[in-house]
N, CA and C atoms as a LAMMPS dump frame, in Angstrom:
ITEM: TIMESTEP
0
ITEM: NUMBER OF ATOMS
261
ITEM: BOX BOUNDS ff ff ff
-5.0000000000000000e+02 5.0000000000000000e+02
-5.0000000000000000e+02 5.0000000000000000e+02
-5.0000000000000000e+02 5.0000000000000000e+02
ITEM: ATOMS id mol type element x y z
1 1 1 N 0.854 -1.166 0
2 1 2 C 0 0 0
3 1 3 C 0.897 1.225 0
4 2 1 N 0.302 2.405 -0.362
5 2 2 C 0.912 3.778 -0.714
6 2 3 C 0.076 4.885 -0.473
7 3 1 N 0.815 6.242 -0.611
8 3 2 C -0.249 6.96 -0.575
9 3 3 C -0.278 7.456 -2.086
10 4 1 N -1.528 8.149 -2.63
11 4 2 C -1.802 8.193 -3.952
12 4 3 C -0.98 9.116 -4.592
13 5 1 N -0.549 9.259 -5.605
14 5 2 C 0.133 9.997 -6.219
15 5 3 C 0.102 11.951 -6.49
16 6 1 N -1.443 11.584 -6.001
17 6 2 C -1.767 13.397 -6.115
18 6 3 C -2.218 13.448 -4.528
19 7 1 N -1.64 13.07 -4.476
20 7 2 C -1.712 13.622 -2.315
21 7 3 C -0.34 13.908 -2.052
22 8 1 N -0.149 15.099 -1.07
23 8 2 C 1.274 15.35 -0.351
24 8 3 C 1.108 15.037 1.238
25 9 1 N 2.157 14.955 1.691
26 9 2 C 2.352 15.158 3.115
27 9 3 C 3.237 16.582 3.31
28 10 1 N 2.859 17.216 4.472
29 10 2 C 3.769 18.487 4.752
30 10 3 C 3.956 18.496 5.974
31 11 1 N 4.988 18.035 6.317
32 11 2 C 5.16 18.371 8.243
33 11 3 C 6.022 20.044 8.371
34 12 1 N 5.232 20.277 9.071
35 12 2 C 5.519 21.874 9.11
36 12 3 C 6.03 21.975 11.18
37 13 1 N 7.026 21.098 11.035
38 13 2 C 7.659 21.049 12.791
39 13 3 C 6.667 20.11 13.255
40 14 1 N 6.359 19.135 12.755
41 14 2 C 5.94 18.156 13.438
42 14 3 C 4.269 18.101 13.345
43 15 1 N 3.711 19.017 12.685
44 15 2 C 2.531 19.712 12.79
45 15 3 C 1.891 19.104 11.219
46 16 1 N 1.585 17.383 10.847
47 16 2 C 1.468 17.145 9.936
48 16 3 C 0.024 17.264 9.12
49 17 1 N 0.022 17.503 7.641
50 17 2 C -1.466 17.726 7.178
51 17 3 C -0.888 16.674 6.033
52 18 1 N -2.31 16.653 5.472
53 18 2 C -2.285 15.728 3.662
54 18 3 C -2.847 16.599 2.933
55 19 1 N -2.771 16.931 1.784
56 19 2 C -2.788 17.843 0.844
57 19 3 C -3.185 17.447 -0.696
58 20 1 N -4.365 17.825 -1.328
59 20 2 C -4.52 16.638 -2.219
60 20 3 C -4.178 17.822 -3.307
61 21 1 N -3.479 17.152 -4.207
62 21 2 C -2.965 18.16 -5.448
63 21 3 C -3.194 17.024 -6.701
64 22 1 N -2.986 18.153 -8.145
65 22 2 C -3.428 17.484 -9.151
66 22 3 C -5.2 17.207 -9.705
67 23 1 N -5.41 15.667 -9.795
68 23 2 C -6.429 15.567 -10.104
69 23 3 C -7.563 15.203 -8.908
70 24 1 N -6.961 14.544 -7.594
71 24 2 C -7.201 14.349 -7.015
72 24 3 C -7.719 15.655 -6.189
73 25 1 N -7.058 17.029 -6.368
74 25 2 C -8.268 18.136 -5.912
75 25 3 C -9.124 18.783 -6.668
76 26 1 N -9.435 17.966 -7.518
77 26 2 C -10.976 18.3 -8.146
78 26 3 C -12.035 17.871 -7.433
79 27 1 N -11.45 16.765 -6.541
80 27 2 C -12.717 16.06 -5.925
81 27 3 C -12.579 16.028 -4.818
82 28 1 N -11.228 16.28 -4.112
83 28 2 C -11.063 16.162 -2.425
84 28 3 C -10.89 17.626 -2.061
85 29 1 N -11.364 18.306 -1.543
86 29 2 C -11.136 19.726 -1.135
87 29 3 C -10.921 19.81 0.199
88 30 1 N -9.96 20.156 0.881
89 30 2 C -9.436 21.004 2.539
90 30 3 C -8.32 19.834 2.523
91 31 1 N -7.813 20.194 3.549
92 31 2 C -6.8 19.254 4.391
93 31 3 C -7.15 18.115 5.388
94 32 1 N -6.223 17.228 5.444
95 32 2 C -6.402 16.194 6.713
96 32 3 C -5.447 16.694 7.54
97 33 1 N -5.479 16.914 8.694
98 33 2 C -4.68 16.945 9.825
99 33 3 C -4.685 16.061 10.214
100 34 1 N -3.025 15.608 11.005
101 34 2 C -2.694 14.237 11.558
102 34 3 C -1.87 14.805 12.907
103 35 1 N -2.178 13.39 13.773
104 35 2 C -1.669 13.613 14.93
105 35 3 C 0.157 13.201 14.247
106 36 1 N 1.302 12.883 15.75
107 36 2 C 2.559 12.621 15.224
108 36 3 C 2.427 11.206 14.396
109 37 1 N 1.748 10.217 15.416
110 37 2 C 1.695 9.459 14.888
111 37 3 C 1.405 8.825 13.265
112 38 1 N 0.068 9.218 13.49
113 38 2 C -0.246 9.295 11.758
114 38 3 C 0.535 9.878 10.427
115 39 1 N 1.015 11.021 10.806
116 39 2 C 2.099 11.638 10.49
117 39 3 C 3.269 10.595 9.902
118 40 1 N 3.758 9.68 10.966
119 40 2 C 4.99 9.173 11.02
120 40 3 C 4.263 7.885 9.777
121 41 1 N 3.331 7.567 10.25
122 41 2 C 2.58 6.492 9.39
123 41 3 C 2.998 6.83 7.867
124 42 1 N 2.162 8.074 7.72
125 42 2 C 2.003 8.357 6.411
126 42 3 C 3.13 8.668 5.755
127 43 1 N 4.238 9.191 6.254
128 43 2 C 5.575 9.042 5.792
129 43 3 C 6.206 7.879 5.179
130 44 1 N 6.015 7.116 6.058
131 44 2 C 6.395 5.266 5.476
132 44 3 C 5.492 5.137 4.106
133 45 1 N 4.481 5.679 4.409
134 45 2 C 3.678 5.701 3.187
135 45 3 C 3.906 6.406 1.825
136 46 1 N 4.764 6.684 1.531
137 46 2 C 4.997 7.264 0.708
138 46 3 C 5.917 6.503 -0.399
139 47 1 N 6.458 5.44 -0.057
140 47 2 C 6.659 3.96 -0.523
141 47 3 C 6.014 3.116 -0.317
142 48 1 N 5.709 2.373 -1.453
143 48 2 C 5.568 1.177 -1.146
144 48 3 C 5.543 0.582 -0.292
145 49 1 N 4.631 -0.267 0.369
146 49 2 C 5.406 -0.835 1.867
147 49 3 C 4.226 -1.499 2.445
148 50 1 N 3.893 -2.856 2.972
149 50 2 C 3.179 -4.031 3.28
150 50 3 C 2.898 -3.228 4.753
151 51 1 N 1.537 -4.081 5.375
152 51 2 C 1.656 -3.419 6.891
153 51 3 C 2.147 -3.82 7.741
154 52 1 N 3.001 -5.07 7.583
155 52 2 C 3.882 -6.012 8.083
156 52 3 C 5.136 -5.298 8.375
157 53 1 N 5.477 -4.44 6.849
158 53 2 C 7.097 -3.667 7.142
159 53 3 C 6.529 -2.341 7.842
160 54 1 N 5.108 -1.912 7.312
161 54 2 C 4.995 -0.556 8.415
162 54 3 C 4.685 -0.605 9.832
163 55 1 N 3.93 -1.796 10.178
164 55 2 C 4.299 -1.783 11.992
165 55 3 C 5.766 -2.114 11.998
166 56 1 N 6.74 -3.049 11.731
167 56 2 C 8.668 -2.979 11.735
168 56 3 C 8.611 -1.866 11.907
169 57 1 N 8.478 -0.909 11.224
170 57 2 C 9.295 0.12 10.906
171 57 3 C 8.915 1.174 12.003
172 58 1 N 7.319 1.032 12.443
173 58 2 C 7.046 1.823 13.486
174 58 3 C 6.975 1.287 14.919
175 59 1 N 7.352 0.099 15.245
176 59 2 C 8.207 -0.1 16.449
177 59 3 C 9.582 0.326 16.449
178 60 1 N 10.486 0.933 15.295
179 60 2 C 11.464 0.996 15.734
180 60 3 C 11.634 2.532 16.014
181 61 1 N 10.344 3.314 15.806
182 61 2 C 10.66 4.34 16.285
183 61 3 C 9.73 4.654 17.275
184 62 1 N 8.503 4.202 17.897
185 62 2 C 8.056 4.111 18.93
186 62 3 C 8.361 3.013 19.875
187 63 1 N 8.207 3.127 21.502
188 63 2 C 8.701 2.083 21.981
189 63 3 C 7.173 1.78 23.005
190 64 1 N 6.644 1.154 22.03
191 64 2 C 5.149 0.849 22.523
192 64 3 C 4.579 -0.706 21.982
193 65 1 N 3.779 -0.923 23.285
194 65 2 C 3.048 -2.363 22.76
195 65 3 C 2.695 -2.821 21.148
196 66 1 N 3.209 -4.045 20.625
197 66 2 C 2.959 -3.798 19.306
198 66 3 C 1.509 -4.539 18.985
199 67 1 N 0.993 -4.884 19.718
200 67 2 C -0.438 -5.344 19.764
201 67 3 C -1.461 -3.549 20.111
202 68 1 N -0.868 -3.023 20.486
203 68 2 C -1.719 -1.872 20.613
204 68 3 C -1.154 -0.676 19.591
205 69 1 N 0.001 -0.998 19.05
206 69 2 C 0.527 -0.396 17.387
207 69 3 C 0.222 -0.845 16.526
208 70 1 N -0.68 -2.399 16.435
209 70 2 C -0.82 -2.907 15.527
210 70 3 C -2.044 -2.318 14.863
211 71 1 N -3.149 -1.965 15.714
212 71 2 C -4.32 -1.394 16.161
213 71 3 C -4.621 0.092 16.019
214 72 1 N -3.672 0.413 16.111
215 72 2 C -3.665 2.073 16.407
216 72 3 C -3.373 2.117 14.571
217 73 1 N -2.378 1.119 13.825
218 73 2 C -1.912 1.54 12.445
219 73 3 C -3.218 1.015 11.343
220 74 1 N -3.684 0.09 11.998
221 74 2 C -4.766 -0.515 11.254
222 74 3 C -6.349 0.902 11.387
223 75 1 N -6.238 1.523 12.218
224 75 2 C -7.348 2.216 12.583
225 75 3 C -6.944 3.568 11.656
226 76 1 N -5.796 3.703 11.33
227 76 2 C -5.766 4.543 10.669
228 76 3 C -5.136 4.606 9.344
229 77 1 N -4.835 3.366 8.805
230 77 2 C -5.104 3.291 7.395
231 77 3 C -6.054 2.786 7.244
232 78 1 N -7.363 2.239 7.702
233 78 2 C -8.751 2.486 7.449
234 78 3 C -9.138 3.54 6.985
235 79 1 N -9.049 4.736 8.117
236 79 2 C -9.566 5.973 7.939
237 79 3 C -8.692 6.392 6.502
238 80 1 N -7.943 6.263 6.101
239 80 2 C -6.934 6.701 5.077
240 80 3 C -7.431 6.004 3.889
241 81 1 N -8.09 4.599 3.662
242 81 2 C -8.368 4.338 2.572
243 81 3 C -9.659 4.482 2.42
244 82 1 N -10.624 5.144 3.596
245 82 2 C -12.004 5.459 3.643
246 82 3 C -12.213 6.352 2.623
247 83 1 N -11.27 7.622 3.11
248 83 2 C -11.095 9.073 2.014
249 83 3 C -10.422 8.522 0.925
250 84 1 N -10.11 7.558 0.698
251 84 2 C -9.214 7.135 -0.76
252 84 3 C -8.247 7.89 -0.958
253 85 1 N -7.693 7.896 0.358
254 85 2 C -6.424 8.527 -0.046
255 85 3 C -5.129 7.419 -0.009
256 86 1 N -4.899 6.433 0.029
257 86 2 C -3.952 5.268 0.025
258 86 3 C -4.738 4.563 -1.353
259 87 1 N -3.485 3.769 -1.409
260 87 2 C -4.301 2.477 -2.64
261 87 3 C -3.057 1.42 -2.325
């Protein structure tokens, strides 16, 4: 999974939004605001990348239960492919 090609991420000091550019803001209009977390998510997201390597990758920078990271990443690439913004 990825994020779509006409979406950006902008962390502005940690302060992350999604940004839909191209064709994709003909039809998605405003911003998503993200907490750090999601943030950090959607970064990984920007490659390629199974949710297998994105919880890896986000235990190694949080140091939290990975049964309750597993959960927290699944809840929010839901919400992320709800808006169709991943594929």
């Amino acid at each position: 999974m990825r994020l779509k090609k006409d979406f950006i991420l902008h962390d502005s000091d940690g302060d992350y939004v999604i940004v839909a550019v191209g064709e994709a803001a003909k039809n998605f209009h405003g911003l998503v605001h993200l907490n750090n977390v999601a943030g950090k998510i959607v970064e990984f997201l920007k490659e390629d990348i199974s949710e297998e390597e994105l919880i890896n990758k986000m235990l190694e920078v949080y140091n939290v239960d990975p049964d309750t990271l597993k959960k927290d990443v699944n809840n929010i690439i839901s919400q992320l492919k709800n808006a169709n913004i991943v594929e």
